[in-house]
C-alpha atoms as one frame of an Amber mdcrd trajectory, in Angstrom:
protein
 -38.581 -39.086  65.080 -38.539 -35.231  66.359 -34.684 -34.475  67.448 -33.114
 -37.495  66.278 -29.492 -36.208  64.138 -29.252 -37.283  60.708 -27.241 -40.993
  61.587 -29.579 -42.253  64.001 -32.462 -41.473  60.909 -30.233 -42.997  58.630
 -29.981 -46.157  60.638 -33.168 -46.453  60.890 -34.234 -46.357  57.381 -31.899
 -48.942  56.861 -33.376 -50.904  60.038 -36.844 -50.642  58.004 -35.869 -51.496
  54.385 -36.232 -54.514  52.865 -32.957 -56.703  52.508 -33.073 -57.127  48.658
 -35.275 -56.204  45.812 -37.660 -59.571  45.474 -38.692 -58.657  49.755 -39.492
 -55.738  49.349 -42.186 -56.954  46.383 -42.972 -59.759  49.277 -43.474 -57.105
  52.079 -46.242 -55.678  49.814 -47.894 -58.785  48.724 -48.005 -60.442  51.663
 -49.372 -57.485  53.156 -51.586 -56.181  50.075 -52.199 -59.041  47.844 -55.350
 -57.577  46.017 -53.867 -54.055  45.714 -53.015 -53.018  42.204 -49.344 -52.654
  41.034 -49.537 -52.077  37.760 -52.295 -50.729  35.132 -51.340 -52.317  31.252
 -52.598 -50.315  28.403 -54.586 -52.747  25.446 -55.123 -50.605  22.277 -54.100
 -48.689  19.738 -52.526 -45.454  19.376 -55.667 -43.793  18.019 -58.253 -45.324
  20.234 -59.230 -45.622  23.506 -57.643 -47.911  25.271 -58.858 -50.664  28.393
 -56.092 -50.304  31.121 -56.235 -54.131  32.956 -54.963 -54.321  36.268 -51.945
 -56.445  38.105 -52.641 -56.614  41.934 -49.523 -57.013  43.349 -49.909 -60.644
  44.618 -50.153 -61.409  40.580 -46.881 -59.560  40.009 -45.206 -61.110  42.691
 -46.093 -64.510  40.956 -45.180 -63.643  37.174 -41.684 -62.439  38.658 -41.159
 -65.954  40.146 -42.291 -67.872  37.469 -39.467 -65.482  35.893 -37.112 -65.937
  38.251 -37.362 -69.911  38.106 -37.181 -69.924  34.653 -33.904 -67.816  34.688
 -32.327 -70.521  37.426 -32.964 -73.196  34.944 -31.128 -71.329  32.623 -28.503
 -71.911  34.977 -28.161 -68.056  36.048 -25.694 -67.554  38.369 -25.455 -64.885
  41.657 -24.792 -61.280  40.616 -24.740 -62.831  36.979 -26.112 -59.414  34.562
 -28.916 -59.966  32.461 -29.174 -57.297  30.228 -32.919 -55.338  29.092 -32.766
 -53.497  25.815 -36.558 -51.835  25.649 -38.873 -49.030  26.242 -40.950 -48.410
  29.057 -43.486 -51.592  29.659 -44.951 -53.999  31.923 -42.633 -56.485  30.509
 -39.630 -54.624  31.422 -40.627 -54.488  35.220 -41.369 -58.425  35.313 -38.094
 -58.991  33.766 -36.167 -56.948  36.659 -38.032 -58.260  39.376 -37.479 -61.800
  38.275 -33.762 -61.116  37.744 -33.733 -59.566  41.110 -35.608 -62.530  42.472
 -32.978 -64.910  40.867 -30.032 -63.213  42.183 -28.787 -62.044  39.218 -27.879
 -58.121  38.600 -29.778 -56.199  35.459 -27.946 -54.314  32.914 -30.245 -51.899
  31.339 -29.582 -50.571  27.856 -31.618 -47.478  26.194 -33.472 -49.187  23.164
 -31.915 -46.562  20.663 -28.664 -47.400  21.377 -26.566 -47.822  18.573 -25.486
 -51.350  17.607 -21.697 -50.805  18.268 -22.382 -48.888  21.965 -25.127 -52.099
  22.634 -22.256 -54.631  21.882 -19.776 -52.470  23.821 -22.097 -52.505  27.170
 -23.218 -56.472  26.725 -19.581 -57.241  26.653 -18.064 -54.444  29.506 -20.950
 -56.437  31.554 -20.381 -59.692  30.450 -24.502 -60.002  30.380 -24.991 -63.563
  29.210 -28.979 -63.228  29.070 -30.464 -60.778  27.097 -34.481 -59.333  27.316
 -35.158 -57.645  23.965 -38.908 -55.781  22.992 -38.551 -55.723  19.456 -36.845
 -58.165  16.865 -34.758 -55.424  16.102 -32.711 -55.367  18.594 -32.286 -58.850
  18.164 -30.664 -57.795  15.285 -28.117 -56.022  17.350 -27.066 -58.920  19.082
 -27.114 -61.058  16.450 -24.849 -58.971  13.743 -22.461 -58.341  16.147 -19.443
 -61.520  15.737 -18.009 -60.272  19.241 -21.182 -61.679  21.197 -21.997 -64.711
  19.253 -20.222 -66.894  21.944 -20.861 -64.556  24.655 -24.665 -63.975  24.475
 -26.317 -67.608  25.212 -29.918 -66.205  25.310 -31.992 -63.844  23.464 -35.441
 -63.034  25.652 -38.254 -61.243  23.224 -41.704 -59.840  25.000 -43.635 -60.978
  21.942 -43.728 -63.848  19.828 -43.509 -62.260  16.512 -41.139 -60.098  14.243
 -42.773 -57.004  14.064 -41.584 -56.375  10.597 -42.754 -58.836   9.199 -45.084
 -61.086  10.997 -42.763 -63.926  11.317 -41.995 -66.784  14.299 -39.230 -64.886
  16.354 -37.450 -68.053  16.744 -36.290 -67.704  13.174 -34.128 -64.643  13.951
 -31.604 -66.706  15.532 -31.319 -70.351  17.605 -30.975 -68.366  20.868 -34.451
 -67.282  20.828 -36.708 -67.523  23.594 -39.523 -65.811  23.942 -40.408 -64.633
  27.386 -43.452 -66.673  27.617 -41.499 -69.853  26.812 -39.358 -68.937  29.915
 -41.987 -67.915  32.503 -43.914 -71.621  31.269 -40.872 -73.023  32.321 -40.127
 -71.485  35.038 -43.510 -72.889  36.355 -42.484 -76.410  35.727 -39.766 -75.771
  37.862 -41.722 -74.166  40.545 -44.410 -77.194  40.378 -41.285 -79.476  41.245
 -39.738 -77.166  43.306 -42.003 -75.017  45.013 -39.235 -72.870  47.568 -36.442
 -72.875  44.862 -36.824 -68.656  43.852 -37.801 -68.350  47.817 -34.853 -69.689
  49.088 -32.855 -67.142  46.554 -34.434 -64.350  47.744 -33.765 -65.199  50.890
 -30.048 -65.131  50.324 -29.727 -62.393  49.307 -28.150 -59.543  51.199 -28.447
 -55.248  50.403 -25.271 -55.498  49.918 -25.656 -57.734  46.884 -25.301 -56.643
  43.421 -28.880 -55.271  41.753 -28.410 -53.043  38.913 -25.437 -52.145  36.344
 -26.712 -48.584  34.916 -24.374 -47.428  31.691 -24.335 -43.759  31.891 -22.527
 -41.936  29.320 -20.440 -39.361  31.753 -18.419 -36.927  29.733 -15.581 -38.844
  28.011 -14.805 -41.679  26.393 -17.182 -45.172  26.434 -20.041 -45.248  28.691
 -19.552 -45.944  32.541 -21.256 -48.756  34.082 -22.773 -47.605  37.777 -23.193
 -50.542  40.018 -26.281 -49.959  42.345 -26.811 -53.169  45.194 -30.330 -53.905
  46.419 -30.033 -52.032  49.560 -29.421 -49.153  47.769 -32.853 -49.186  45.765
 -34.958 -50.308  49.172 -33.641 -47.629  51.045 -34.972 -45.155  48.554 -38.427
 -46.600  48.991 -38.552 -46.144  52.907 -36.811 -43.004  52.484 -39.704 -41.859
  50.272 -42.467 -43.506  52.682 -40.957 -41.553  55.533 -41.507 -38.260  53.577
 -45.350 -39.085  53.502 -46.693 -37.514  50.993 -47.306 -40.526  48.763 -49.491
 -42.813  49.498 -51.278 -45.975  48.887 -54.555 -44.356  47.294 -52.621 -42.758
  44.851 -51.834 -43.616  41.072 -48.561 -42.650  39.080 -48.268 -42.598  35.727
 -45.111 -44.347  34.968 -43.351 -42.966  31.809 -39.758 -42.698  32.692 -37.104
 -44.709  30.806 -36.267 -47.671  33.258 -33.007 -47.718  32.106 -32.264 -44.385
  34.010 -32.150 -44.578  37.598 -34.791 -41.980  38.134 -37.342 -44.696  36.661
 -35.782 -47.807  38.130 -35.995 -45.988  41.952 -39.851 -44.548  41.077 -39.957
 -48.915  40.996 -38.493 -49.420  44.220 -40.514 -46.322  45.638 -44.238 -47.334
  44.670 -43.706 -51.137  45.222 -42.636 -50.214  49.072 -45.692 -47.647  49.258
 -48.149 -49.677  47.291 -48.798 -47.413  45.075 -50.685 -48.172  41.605 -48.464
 -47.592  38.214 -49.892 -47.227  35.164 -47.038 -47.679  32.668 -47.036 -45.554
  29.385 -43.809 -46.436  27.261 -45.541 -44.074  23.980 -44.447 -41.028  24.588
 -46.857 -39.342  21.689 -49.989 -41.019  23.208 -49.023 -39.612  26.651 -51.523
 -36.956  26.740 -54.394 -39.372  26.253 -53.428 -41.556  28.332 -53.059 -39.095
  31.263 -56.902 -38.868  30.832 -57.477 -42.565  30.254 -55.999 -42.869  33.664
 -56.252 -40.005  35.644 -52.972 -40.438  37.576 -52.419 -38.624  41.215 -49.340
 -37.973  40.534 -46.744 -38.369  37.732 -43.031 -37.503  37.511 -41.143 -36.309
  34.499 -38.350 -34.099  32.727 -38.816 -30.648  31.848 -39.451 -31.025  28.398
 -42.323 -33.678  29.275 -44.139 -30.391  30.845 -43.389 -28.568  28.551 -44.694
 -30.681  25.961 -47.765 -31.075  27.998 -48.245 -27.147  28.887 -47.866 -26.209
  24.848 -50.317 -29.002  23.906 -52.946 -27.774  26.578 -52.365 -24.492  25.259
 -53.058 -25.425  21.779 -55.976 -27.812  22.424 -57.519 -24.136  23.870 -60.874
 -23.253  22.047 -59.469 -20.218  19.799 -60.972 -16.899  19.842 -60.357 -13.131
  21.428 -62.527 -13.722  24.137 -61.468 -16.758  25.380 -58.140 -15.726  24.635
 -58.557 -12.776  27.044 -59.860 -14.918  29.788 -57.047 -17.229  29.995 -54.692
 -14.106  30.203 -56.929 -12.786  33.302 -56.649 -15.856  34.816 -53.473 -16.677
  34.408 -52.988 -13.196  35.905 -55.257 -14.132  38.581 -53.185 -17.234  39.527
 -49.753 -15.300  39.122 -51.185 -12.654  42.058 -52.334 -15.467  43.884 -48.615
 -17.355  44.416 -47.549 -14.963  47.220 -50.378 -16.243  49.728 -50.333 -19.907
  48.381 -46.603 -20.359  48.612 -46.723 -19.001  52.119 -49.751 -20.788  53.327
 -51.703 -17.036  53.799 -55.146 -16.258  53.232 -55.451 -14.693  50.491 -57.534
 -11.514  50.321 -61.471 -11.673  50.001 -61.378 -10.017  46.576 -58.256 -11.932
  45.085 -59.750 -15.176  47.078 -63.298 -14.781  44.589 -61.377 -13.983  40.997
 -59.226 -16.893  41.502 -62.529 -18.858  42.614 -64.102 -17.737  38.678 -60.824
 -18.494  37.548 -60.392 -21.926  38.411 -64.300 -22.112  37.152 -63.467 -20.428
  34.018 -60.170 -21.958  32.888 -58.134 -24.142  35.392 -60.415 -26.959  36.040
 -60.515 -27.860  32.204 -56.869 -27.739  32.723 -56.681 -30.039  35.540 -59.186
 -32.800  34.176 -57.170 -32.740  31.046 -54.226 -33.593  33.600 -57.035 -36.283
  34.972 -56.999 -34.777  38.562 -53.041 -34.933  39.427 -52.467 -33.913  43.225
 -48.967 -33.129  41.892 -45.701 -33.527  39.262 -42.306 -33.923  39.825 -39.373
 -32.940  37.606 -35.908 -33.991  37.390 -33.207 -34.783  35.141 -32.336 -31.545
  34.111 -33.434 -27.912  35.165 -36.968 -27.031  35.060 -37.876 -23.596  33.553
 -39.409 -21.406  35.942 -42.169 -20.248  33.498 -42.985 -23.142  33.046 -43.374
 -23.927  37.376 -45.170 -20.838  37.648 -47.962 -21.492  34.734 -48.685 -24.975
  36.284 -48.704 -23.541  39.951 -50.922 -20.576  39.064 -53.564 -23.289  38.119
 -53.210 -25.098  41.474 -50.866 -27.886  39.951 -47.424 -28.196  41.929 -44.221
 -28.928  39.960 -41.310 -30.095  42.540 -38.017 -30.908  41.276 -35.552 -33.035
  43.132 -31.554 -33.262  42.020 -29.583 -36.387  41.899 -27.298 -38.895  40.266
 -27.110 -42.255  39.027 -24.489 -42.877  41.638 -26.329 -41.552  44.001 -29.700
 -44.267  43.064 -31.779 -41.323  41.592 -32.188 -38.674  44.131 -30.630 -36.524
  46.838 -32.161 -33.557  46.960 -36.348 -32.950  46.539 -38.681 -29.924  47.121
 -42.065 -31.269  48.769 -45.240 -30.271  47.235 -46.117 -28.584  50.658 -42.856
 -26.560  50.974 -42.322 -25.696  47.158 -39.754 -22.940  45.973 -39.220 -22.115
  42.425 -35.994 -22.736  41.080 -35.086 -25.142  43.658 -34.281 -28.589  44.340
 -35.290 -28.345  47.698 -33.315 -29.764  51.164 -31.422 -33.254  51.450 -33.700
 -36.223  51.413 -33.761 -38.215  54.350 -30.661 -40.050  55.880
């Protein structure tokens, strides 16, 4: 690829992504079928919790069952289906299976107010809805502008979390999702090619995504994002090479925001393992239930995480002092790491009983991570240094929602503070 000009990369990218969402899923389980694609958290809050594994031949199959099932709700091409939930498994089947049916996702933050929820459903003309809690049923249903529009309500679970109760009591167009994978299999069984032939139709330039983002006036601004758009991204990131297969991201990231949706699109065409953590307090824990590779965030997600590790610390004025050595250690160290030096013998042995002393409890409490990334807003860079002086890299990357995420990111190996690093590729 050595002296080709920016167009002729571009090109090829495009030459090597996949046509439309629901391919690019088949690319990797036709290829990987017993790799994992997602890790699903079973616990509570307070506990430890068992993390059971989706290879990516199993996703592949829940998103078709999906996508059927959608069809024989008589979807229609580049019809929006709206999501209104947290981070979850659930939410990624849903996409995918929307994707896979041709249809185009709306996503909606779940703490949207009632009146801005109505006002997106309606701007989009979403006819299907995927709700996570029977609250935001409620949404739909007290709202008299979408009781004709809306013609199905999708819930993850089965019962009102309130209150125990069947969800199907909320409202006649209740469905829960496990109703509508089940018959989306019946279809299937019948019909064996009918999501195949779909995805198969479908062309980059096709509708994928509606994003609402709420710009800086007036009613929020729906972004439309096609399917070539997000599969570019992931061989854009593959051709960077420094993800790969054998690593595991911790997927926290509101889908609803591009950055999350295009981490999607970036794994699946990698391979790469996702454990998905929607609870943001439990985050910590789970970072050492799982022990991701690598994890991407927003600055206040670090900073959350470098003021917890620093309260967690075992009090006292001697371990006290040590951290502030070798924290000192680490900050005389950056020269030589961030240019690649040697460092000298002397500094080379402190920050050898430093990382003994205090930075490897740091990085097992981060379960091992290679490296973080942070975007979304500007990362401080006290916060950079801290985590670099303990051998942990924070790159940030700039972008935009029209822009499918990112434009601009710093490489672990080439890191400057303060920076959002050169133009990603093509």
């Amino acid at each position: 690829m050595k002296g080709r000009g920016p167009v002729s990369l571009e090109q090829d990218l495009i030459d090597r992504s996949a046509p439309n969402f629901g391919a690019l899923l088949d690319r990797q389980a036709d290829a990987h079928p017993d790799r994992v694609a997602l890790l699903v958290p079973h616990g509570a809050d307070d506990q430890v919790n068992i993390w059971t594994p989706i290879t990516f031949a199993q996703f592949r199959r829940q998103a078709h069952d999906m996508a059927a099932g959608l069809l024989g709700l008589g979807l229609g091409r580049e019809q929006r289906v709206a999501i209104i939930s947290g981070t979850r498994t659930e939410w990624i089947i849903a996409d995918m299976g929307i994707s896979c049916a041709g249809g185009a996702t709306t996503t909606v933050y779940p703490n949207t107010s009632p009146e801005e929820t109505a006002y997106i459903l309606t701007d989009s003309d979403s006819r299907i809805v995927f709700v996570d809690t029977a609250a935001q049923v409620d949404k739909i249903v007290s709202r008299t502008e979408l009781a004709d529009q809306i013609q199905q309500i999708v819930t993850f679970a089965g019962t009102d979390e309130r209150t125990g109760a069947d969800v199907h009591t909320l409202d006649p167009r209740v469905l829960t999702m496990a109703e509508l994978i089940a018959s989306g299999r019946r279809l299937l069984a019948d019909d064996p090619q009918l999501v195949r032939r779909m995805i198969d139709s479908i062309r980059p330039i096709d509708l994928a995504t509606l994003i609402y983002t709420s710009g800086t006036t007036g009613t929020p601004k729906g972004v439309e994002i096609e399917h070539g758009s997000w599969t570019y991204m992931g061989a854009a990131w593959e051709y960077k090479d420094f993800i790969g297969p054998d690593d595991l991201h911790l997927l926290w990231l509101p889908l609803s925001h591009a950055f999350g949706k295009c981490l999607l699109a970036i794994c699946i065409q990698i391979g790469v393992a996702q454990a998905v953590e929607g609870r943001i307090p439990r985050l910590v824990r789970s970072i050492g239930e799982v022990r991701p590779t690598v994890m991407c965030g927003v600055p206040r997600i670090f900073e959350k995480i470098r003021a917890g590790v620093m309260t967690a610390a075992p009090q006292g004025r001697l371990t006290t002092r040590i951290s502030h050595w070798a924290f000192a250690v680490g900050r005389d160290s950056r020269p030589y790491r961030l240019s690649g030096s040697r460092m000298p013998l002397a500094l080379a042995a402190r920050y050898r009983i430093a990382d003994a002393l205090v930075f490897a409890t740091l990085k097992r409490k981060l379960g091992g991570v290679r490296f973080m990334i942070s975007g979304g807003a500007k990362l401080s860079p006290q916060v950079q240094e801290w985590f670099y002086s303990a051998g942990i890299p924070i790159v940030e990357g700039y972008g935009a929602t029209e822009l499918c995420a990112v434009a601009f990111f710093s490489e672990p190996s080439t890191i400057r503070f303060g920076t959002v690093g050169p133009v990603c590729p093509g």
